[in-house]
Structure formats: C-alpha cells, structure tokens
N, C-alpha and C positions, 0 to 999 in steps of 0.2 A: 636683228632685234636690238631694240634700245632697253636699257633700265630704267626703272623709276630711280633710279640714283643719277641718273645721268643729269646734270645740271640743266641743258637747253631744255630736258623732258621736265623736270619739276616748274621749272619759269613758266611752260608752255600751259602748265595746267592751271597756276594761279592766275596767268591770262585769261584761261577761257572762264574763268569764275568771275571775273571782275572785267572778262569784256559786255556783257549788260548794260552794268554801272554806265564802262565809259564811253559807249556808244549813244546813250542815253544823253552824258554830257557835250557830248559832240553835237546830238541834234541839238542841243539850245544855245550855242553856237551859234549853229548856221542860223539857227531862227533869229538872233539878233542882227545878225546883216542880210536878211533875207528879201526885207522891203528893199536895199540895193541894190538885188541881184535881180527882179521882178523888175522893177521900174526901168532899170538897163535891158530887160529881155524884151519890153512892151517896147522902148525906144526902136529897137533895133528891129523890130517885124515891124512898127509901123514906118520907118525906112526902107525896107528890102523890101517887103511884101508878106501876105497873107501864108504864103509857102515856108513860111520860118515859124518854127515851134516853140513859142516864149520856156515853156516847160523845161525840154528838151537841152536846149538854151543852158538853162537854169542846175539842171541833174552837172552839165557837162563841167561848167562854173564848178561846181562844187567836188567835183570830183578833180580837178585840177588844183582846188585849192589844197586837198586831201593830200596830193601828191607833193606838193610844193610840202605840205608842211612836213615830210617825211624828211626833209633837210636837216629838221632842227636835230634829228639824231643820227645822221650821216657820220662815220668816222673818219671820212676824209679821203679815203678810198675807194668806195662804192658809191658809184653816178647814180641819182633819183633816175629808172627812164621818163620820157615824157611824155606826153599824152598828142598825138600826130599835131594836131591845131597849133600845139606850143611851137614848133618851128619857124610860127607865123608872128611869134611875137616881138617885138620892138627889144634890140637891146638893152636899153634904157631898163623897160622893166623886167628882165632876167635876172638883170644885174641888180636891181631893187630888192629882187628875191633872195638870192643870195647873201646879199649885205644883210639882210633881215636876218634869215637863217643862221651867221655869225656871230650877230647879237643875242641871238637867242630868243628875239622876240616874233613872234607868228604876226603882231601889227602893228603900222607903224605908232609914234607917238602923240596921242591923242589932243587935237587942236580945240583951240573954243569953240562954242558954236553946238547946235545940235546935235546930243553925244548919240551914238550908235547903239548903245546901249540898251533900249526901247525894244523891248522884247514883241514882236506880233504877237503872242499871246496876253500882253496887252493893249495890242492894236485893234479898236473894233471893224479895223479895215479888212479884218480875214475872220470877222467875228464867229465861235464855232469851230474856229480848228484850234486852239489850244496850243496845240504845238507841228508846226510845219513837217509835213512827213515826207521823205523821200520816195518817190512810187516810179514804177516802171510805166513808160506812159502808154496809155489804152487809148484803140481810135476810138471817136469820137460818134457817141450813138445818135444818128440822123433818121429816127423813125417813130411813131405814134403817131397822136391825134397833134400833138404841137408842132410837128415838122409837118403838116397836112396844109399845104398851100391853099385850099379852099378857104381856112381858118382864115385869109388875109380880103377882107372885105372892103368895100369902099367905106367903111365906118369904124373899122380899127383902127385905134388907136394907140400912135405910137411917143415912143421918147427918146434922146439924146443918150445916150453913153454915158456919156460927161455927168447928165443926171440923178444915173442910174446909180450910178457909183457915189454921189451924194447922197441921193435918198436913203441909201442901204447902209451909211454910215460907212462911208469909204475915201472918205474923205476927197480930194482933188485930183488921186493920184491917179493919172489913165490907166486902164489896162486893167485892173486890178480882179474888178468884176471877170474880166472875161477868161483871167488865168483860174480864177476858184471855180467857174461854173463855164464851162467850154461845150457844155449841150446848148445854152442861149444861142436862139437863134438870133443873128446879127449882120445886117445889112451897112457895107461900107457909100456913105452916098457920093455920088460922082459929081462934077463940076454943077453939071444942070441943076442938082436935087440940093446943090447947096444954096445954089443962088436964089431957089425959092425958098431955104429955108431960113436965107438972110432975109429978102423981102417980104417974110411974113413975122420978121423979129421972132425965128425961135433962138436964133442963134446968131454970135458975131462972124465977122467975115474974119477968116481961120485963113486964109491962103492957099498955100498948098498941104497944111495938116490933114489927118485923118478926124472923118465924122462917122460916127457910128450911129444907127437906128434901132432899138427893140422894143419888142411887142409890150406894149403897159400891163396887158392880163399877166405876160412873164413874169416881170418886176414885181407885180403886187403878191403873186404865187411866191414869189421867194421869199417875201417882207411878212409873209402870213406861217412860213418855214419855223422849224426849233429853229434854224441858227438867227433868223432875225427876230424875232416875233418881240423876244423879250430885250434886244437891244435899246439903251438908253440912246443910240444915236440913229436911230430911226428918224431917216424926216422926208417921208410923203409927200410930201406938200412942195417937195422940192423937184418929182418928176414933170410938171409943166407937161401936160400928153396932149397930142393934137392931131386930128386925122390931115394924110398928106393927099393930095391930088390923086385923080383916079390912076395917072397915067404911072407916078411914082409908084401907086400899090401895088400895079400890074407887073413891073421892074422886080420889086421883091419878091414879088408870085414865084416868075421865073428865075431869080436866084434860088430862093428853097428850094424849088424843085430838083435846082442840076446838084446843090448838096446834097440833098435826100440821096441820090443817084450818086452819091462818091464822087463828081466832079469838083474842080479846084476854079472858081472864079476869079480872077487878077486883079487886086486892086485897083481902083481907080486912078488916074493920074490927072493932076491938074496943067494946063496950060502952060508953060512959063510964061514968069512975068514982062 
C-alpha cells in the first residue's frame, strides 16, 4: 500500500485532474499538422495501392510522434522503446530526433513560406469536424440502397474525385474527401476508362496518377448534409457530372458488387511509358 503522502502518489493525482486539459491540448496539435499527415497518408495508398489504410496510416504517424516526443523528458538513462516500424527508419532522421529532443524543442525551426499553423478547424477542407478526433478505425459499412449496384444505370451520372473535393470546399488536396467519408462509393478507373475520359475532355491526361469516379446523387447528398449545406465554400457548379458509356457503367456494377461482398479489388495499373 502507498500513502497519500507518498510524493509519486500526490503528482499522480494532479495528473489525472489536469490530464483532460492536456489531452485536449494535444489534440490541437495534432490537428495543426494533420493536413500533413492526410496528404502523406493519400500519397502513399495511391502508390502502394488500395490495400493501405490512409487512416490507420495516420493513428500510427501520430502515435509515433507521441513516442518520439517522450524524449523531451528522458533523464538520460531510460531508452523511449520504439514503435516496430521505427527500425525501418533512415538514420538521418533518428538522429533528427534526438537532436531535437536535446534542444528541447518538439519542432524544427520554423521556415518562410506557408506556416503550419492553420488549424483544420479552420479549414473548410474537413468542414464539420471542428477538431480532428482520433478514432479506432471501424470497417467500412458496404450495405443499403447506395451500395445496390442496380442504382448504377446507363443514366447515372458520374464525377471526378478531383471534383468532388472542389465542389465540397476541399480545396485541391486529393484524398481528402475520401479519408472523412470512406462509405463513398468510389470507382478507381483503369487505362481504357481514362482514355475515354480524356477523349471526351472531362479530364487531363494524368499518366500513370490515380482517377477516381463517384455517384453525383453521393455528392449532392453530402452538399445538402449539416456539415456542407451552410458552407461558404460550397461550389457545385464545380462537379461537371457526365454519364459514362454503357460498357464503363457495367465495370462499376461489378466492382460494387465484389465490395458489397468484402472483396478487395486492385488498383489499377497503367502501362509504362
């Protein structure tokens, strides 16, 4: 048995009273560099593929930073452990860490140029979440009337990613849309479906990038949403919707379907050049 006079026992308790507070200031933290961490998570699954969890991604990022920052009060004798992945890291930046950790300071010094500072809950790029939460991630619900591959006609009308993410006031940044709202359903299109969708000027010829397809009725459901409805950067006008060829619609038919069904379809790959 300890006493309440025991010194580690008294600290222990002003901690738990003022851990709220500073967990609270932790999260707005992270939410200042969070559009970093997203825009890196989006890169990196549209690289590797569809099988990588931007999310997931993201939680790990940040729990690694948690760790790392646990330097700044190391006494010099007890090793931070690491987290398995850190093994994998480049000495360079270990050693970046450490040096930091000695300084005292959690980041580096701050260059001209667009400051980091930009809190997402002023971004109307995640317009609706206020403040980025950390969540345990849940699969992904592929069932209703929206996941119902009938829904996909030869008269649906579809849009761009790239669009979507305008329209919704999300500025340019890929991915964004699809990390806050990951029930959309979304159609990766492959060499063939770009090349008609060059030839019908919806879109530039991308290379080997990633093009994403969603349903317009999705988009305008979300635009018509609390979190868009009252947004000042709402701009409609900017999804350009266009129905695509029978034989394309039929392609997304059977993609819905095998996700409905928990299957994992491969992204596409483009030719090399």
């Amino acid at each position: 048995t300890r006493s309440f006079t025991d010194p580690s026992v008294s600290m222990d308790l002003l901690r738990a009273v003022l851990q709220p507070s500073i967990n609270e200031e932790i999260r707005g933290i992270f939410n200042k560099y969070m559009k970093f961490f997203q825009t890196a998570a989006i890169n990196v699954r549209d690289n590797v593929g569809e099988e990588v969890d931007p999310e997931q991604l993201i939680q790990e990022t940040c729990r690694s930073c948690l760790e790392q920052a646990k330097l700044l009060f190391c006494d010099g004798k007890k090793v931070v452990p690491r987290l398995p992945h850190d093994q994998a890291v480049p000495k360079r930046a270990r050693q970046m860490d450490e040096e930091l950790s000695r300084r005292g300071s959690p980041v580096p010094k701050k260059r001209k140029g667009r400051p980091p500072g930009q809190s997402l809950s002023n971004d109307r790029g995640v317009s609706g979440m206020g403040t980025w939460k950390l969540k345990v991630s849940e699969p992904v619900k592929r069932d209703g009337p929206k996941w119902d591959p009938s829904r996909l006609t030869e008269t649906t009308t579809f849009v761009l990613g790239s669009r979507a993410n305008k329209a919704l006031g999300m500025g340019g940044t890929r991915g964004r849309l699809y990390i806050k709202h990951p029930h959309l359903f979304k159609y990766a299109a492959d060499p063939q479906d770009k090349h008609w969708l060059t030839e019908q000027q919806h879109m530039r010829a991308i290379g080997g990038k990633m093009a994403y397809l969603l349903i317009e009725e999705d988009i305008r459901d979300l635009a018509a949403s609390d979190d868009y409805r009252d947004s000042v950067d709402l701009r409609l006008e900017e999804l350009k919707p266009f129905i695509p060829p029978a034989w394309m619609t039929e392609k997304m038919q059977k993609h819905m379907e095998t996700l409905r069904r928990g299957g994992d379809v491969p992204p596409p790959e483009d030719p090399p050049e």
